[in-house]
N, CA, C and O atoms as a Tinker XYZ file with bonds, in Angstrom:
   368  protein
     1  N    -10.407000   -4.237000   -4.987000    73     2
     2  CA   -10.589000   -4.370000   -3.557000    64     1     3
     3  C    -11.555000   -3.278000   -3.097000    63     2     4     5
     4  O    -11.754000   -2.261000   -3.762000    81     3
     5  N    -12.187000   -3.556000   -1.847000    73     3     6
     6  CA   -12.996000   -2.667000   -1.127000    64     5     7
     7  C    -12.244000   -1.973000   -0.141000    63     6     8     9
     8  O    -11.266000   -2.285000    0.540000    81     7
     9  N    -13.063000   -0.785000   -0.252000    73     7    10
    10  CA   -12.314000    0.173000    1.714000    64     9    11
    11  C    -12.314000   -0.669000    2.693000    63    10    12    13
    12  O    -11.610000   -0.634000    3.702000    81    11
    13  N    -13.336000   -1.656000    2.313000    73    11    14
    14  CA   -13.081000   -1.900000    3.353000    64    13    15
    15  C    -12.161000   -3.399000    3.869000    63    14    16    17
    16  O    -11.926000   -3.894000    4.971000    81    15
    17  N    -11.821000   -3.770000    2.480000    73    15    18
    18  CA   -11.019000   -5.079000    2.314000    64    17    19
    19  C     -9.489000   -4.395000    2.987000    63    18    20    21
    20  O     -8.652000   -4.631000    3.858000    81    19
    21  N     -9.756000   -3.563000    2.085000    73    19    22
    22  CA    -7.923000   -2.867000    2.631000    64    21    23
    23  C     -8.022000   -2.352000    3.803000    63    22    24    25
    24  O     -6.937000   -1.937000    4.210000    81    23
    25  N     -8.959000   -2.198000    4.575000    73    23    26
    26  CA    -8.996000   -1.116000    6.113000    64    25    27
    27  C     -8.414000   -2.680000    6.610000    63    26    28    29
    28  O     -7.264000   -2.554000    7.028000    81    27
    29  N     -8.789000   -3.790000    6.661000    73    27    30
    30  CA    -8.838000   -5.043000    7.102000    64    29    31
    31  C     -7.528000   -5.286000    7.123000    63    30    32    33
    32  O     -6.818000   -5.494000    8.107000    81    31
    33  N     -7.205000   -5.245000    5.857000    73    31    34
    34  CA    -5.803000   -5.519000    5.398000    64    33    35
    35  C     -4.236000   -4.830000    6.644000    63    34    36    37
    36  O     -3.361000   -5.366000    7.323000    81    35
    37  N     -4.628000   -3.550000    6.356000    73    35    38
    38  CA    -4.294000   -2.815000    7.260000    64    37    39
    39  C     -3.931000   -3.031000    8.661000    63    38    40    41
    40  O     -2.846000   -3.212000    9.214000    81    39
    41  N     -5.144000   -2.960000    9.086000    73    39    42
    42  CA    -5.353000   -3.472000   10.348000    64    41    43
    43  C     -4.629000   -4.808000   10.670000    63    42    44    45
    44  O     -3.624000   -4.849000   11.380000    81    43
    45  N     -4.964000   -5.440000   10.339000    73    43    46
    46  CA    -4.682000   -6.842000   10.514000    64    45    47
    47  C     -3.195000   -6.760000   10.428000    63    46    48    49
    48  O     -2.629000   -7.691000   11.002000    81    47
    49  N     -2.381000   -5.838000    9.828000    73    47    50
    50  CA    -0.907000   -6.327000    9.966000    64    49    51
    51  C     -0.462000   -5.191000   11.280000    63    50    52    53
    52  O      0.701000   -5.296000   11.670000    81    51
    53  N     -0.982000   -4.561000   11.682000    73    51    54
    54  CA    -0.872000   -3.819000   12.786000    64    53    55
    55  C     -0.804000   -2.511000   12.901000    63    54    56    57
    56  O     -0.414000   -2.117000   14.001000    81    55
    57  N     -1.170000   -1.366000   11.772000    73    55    58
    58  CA    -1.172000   -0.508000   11.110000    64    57    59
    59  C     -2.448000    0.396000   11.955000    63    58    60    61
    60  O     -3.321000   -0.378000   12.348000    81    59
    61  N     -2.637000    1.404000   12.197000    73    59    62
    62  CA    -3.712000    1.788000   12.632000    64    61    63
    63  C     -4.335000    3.487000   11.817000    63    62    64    65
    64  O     -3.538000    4.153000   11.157000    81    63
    65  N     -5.494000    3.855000   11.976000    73    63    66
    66  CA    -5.874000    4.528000   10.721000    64    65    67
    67  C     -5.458000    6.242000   11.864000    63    66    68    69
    68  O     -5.725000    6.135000   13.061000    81    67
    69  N     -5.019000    7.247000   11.504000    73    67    70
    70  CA    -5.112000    8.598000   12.230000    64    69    71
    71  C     -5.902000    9.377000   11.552000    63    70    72    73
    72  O     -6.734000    8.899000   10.780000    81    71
    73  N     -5.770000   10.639000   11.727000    73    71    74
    74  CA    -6.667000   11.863000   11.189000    64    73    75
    75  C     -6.258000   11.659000    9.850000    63    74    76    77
    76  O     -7.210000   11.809000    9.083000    81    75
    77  N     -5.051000   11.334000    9.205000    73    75    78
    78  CA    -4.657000   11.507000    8.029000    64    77    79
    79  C     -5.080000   10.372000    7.079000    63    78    80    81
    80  O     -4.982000   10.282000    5.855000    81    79
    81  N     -5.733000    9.277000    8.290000    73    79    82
    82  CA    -5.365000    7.829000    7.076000    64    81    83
    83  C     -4.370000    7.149000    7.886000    63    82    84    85
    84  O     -4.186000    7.475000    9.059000    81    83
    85  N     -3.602000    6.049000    7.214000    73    83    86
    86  CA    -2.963000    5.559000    7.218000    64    85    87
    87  C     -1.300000    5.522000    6.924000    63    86    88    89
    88  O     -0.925000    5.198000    5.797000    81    87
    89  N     -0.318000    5.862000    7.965000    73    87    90
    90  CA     1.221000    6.076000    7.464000    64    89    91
    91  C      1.571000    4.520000    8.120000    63    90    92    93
    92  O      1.267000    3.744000    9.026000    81    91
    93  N      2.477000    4.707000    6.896000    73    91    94
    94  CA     3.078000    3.314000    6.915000    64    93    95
    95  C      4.734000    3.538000    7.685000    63    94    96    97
    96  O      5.544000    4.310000    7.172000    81    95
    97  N      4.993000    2.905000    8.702000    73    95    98
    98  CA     6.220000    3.140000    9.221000    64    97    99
    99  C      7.531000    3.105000    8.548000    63    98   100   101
   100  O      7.750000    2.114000    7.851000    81    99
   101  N      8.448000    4.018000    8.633000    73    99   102
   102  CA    10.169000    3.684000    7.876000    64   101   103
   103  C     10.359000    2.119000    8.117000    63   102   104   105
   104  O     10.969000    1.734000    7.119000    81   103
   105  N     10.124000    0.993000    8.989000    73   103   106
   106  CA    10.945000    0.162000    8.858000    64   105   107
   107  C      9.769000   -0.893000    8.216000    63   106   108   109
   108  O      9.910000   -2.092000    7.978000    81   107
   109  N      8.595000   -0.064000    8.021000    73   107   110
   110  CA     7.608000   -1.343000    6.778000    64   109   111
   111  C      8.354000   -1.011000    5.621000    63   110   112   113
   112  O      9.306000   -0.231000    5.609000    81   111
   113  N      7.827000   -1.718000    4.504000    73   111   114
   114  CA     7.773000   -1.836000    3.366000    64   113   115
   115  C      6.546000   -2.453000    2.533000    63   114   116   117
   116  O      6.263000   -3.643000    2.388000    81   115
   117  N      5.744000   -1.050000    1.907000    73   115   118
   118  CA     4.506000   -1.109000    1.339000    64   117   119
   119  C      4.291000   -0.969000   -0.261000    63   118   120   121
   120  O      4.403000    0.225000   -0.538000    81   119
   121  N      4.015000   -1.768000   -1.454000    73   119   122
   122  CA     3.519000   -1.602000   -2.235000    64   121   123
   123  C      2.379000   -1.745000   -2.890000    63   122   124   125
   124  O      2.089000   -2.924000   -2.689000    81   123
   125  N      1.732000   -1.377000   -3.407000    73   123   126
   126  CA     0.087000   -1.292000   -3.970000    64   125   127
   127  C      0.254000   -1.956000   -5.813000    63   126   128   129
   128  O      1.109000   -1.568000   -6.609000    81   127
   129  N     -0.932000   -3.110000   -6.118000    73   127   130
   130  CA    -0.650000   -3.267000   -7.475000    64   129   131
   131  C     -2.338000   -2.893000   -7.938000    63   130   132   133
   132  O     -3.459000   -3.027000   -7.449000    81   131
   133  N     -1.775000   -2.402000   -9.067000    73   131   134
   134  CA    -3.196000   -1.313000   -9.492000    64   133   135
   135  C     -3.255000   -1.756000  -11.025000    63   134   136   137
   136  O     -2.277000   -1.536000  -11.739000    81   135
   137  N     -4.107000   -2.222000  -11.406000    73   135   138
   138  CA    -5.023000   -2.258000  -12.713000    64   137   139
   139  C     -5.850000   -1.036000  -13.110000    63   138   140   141
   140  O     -6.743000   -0.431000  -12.516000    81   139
   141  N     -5.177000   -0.836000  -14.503000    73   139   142
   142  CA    -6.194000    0.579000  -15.024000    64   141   143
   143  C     -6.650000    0.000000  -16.226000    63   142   144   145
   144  O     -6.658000   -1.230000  -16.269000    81   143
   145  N     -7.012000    0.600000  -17.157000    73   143   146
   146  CA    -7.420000    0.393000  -18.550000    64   145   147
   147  C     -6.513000   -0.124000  -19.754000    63   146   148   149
   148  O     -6.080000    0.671000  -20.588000    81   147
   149  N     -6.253000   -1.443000  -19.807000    73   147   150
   150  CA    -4.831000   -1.651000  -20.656000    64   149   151
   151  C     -3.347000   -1.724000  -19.596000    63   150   152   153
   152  O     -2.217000   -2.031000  -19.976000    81   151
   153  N     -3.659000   -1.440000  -18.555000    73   151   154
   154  CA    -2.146000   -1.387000  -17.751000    64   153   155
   155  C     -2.148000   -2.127000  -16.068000    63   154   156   157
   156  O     -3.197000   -2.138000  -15.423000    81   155
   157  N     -0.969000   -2.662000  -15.550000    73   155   158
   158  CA    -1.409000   -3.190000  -14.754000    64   157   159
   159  C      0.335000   -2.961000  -14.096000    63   158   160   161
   160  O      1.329000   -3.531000  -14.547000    81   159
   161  N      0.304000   -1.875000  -12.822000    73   159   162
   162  CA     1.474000   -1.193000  -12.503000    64   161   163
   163  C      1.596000   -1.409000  -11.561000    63   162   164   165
   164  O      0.834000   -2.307000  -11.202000    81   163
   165  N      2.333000   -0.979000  -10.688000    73   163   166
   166  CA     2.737000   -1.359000   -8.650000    64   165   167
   167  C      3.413000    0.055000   -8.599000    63   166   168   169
   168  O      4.241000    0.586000   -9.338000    81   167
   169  N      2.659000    0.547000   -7.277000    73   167   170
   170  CA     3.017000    2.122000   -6.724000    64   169   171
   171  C      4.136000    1.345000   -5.318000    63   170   172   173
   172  O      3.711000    0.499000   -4.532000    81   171
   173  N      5.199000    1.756000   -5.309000    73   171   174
   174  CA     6.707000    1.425000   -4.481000    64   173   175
   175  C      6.317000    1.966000   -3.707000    63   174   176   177
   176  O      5.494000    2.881000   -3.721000    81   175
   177  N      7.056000    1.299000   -2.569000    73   175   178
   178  CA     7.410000    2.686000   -1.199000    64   177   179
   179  C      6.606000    3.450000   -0.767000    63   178   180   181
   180  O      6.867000    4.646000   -0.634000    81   179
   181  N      4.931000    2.689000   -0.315000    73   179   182
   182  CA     4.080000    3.368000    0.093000    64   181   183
   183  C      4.443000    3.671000    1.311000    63   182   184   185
   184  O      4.711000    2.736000    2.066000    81   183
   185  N      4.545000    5.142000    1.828000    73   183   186
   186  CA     4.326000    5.475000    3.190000    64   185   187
   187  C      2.877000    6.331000    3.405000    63   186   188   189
   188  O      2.965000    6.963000    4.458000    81   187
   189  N      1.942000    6.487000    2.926000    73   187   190
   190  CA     0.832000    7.371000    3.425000    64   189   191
   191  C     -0.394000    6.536000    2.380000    63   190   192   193
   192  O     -0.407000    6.230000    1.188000    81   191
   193  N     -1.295000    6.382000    3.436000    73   191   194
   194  CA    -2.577000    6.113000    2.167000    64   193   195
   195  C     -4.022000    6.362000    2.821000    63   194   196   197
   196  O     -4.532000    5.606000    3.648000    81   195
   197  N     -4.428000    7.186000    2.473000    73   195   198
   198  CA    -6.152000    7.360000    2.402000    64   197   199
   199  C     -7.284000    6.748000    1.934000    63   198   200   201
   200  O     -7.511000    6.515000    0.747000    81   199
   201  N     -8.158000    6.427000    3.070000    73   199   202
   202  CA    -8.914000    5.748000    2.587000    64   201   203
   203  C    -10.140000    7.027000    2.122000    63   202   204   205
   204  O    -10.237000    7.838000    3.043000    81   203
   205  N    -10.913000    7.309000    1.125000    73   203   206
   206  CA   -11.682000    8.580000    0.946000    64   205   207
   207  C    -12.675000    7.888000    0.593000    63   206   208   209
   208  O    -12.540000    6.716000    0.240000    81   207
   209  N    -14.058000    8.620000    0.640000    73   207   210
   210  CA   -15.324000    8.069000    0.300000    64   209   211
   211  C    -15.024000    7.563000   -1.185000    63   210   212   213
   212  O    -15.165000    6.340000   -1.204000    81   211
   213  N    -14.755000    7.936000   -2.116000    73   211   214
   214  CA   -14.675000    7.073000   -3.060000    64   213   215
   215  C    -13.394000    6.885000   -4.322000    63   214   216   217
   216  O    -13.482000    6.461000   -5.475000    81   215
   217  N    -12.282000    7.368000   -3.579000    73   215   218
   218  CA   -11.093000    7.172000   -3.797000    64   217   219
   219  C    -10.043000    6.550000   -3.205000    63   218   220   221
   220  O    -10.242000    6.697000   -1.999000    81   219
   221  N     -9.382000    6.150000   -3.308000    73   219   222
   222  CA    -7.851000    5.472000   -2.177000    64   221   223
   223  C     -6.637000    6.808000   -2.873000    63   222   224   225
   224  O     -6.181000    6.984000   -4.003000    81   223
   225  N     -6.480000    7.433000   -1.754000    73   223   226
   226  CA    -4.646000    8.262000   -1.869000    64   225   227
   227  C     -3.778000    7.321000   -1.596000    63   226   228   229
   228  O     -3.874000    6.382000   -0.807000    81   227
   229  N     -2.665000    7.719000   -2.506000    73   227   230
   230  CA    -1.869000    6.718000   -1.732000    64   229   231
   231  C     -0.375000    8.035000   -2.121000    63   230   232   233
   232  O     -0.093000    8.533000   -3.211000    81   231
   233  N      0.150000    8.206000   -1.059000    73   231   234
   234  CA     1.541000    8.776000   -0.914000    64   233   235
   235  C      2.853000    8.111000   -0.696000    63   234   236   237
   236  O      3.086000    7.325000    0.223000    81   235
   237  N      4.331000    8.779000   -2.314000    73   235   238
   238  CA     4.584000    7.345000   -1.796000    64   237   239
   239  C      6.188000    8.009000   -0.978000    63   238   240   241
   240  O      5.911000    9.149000   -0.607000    81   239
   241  N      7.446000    7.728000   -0.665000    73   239   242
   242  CA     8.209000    8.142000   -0.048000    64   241   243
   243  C      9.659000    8.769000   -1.125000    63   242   244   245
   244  O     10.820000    9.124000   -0.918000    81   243
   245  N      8.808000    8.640000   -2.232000    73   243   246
   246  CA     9.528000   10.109000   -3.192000    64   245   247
   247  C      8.515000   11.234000   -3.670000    63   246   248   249
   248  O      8.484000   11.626000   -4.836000    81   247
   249  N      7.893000   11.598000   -2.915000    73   247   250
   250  CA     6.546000   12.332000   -2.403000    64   249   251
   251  C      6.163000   12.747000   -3.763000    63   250   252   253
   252  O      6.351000   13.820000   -4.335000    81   251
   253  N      5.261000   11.064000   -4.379000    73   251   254
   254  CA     4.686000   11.144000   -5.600000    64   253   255
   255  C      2.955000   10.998000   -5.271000    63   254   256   257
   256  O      2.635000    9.920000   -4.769000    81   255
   257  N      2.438000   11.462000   -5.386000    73   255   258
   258  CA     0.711000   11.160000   -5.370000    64   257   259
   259  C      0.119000   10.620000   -6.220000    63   258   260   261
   260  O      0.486000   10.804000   -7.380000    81   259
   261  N     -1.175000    9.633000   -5.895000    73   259   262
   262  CA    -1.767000    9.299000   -6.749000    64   261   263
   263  C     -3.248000    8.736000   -5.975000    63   262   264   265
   264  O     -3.320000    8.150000   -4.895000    81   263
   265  N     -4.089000    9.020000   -6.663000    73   263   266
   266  CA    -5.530000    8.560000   -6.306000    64   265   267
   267  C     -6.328000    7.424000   -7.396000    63   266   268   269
   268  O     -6.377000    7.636000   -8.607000    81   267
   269  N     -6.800000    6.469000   -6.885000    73   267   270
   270  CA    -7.499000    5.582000   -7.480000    64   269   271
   271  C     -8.697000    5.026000   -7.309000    63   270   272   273
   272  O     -8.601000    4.233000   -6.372000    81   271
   273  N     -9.422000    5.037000   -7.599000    73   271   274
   274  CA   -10.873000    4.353000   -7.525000    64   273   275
   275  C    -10.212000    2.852000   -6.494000    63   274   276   277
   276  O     -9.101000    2.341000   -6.637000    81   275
   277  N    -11.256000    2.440000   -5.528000    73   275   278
   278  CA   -11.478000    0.973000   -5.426000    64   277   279
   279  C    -11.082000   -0.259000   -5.752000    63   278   280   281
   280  O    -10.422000   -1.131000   -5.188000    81   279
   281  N    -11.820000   -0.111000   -7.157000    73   279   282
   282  CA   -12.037000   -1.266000   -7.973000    64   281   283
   283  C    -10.418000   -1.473000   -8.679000    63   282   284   285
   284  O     -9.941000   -2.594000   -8.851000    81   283
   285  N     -9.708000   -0.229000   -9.032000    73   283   286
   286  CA    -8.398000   -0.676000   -9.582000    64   285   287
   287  C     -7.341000   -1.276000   -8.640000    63   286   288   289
   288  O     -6.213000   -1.627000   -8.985000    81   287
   289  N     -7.835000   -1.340000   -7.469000    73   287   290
   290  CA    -6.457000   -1.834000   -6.605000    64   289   291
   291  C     -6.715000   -3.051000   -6.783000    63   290   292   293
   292  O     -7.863000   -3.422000   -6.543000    81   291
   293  N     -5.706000   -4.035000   -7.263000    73   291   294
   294  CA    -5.707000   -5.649000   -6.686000    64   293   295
   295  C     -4.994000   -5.730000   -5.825000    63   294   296   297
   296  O     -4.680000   -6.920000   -5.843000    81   295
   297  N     -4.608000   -5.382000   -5.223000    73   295   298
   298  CA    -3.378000   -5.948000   -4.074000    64   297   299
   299  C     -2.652000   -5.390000   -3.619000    63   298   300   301
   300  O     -1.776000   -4.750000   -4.201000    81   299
   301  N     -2.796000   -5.470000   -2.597000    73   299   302
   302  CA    -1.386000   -4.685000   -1.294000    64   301   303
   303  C     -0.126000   -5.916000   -0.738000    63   302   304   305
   304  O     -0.380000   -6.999000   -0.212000    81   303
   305  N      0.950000   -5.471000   -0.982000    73   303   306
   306  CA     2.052000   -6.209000   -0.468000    64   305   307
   307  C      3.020000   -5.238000    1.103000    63   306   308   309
   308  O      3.701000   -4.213000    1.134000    81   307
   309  N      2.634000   -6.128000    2.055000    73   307   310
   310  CA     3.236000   -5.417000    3.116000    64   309   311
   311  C      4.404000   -6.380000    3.760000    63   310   312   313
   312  O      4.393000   -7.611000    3.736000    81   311
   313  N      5.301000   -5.632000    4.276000    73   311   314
   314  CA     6.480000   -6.276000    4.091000    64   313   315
   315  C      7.130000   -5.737000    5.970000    63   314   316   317
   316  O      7.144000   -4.581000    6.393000    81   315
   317  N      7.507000   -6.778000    6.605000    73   315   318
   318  CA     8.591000   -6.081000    7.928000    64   317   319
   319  C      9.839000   -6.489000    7.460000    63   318   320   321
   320  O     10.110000   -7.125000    6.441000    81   319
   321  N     10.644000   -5.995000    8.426000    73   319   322
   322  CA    11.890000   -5.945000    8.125000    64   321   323
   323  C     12.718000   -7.405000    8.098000    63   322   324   325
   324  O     13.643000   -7.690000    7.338000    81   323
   325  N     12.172000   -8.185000    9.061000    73   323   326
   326  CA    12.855000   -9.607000    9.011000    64   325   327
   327  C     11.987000  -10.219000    7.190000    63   326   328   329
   328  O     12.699000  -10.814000    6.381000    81   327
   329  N     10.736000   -9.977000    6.920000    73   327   330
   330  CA    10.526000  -10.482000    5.604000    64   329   331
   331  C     11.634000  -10.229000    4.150000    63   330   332   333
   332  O     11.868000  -10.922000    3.159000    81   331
   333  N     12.249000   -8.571000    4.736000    73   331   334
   334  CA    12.923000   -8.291000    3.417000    64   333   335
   335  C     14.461000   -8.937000    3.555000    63   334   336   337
   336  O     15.316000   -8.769000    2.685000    81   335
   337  N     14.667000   -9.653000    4.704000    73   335   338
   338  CA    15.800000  -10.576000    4.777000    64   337   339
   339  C     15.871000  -11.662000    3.937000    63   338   340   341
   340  O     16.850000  -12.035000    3.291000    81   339
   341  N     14.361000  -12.328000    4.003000    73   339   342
   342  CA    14.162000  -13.610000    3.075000    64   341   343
   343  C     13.126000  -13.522000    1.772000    63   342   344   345
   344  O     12.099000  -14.154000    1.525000    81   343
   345  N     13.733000  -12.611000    1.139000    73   343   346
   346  CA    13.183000  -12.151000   -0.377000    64   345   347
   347  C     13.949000  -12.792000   -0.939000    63   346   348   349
   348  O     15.074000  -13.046000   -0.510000    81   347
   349  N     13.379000  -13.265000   -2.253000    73   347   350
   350  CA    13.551000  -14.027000   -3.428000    64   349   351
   351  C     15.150000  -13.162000   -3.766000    63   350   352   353
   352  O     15.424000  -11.963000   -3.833000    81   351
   353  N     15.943000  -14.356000   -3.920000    73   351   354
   354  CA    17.218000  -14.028000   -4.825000    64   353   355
   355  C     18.760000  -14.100000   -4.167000    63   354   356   357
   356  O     18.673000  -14.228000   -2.946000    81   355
   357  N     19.836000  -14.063000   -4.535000    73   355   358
   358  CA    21.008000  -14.280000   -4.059000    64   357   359
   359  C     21.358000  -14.104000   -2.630000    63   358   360   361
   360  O     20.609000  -13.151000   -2.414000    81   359
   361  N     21.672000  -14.219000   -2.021000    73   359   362
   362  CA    22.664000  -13.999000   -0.786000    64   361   363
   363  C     23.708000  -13.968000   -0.287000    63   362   364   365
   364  O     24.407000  -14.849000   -0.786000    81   363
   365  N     24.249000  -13.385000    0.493000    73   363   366
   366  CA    25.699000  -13.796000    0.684000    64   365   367
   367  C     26.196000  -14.111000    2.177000    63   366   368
   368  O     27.362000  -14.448000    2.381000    81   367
């Protein structure tokens, strides 16, 4: 993805950018899926992410860091709170 695919991304779900970037609110639910060399992983529980001239930060809410090129992000999954009601799997 591009900065500027994900600024879009962002935006578009109602998210807005501050001095810091981008914080993702307690009642979202944000994960990032990232392709590296041989591996293809998902960063949980994004609450903070930077967009940088030629990196993406992404901070996550067991205050783990990680920076990635661009090109390794495929995909952002953003989630509100009525979505994580109707997630895949049992109920009661």
């Amino acid at each position: 993805m591009t900065r500027e695919i994900i600024t879009l991304a962002l935006e578009s779900e109602g998210l807005k950018a501050g001095a810091q970037g981008f914080s993702i609110p307690e009642d979202r639910d944000a994960t990032c899926l990232i392709s590296t060399v041989g591996e293809l992983f998902t960063i949980a529980r994004v609450v903070a992410m930077e967009l940088r001239d030629k990196v993406l930060f992404l901070g996550t809410a067991k205050h783990e860091r990680f920076y990635f090129a661009y090109e390794s992000v495929l995909g952002l999954r953003l989630m509100r709170p009525q979505d994580k009601e109707r997630s895949a799997g049992f109920a009661r």
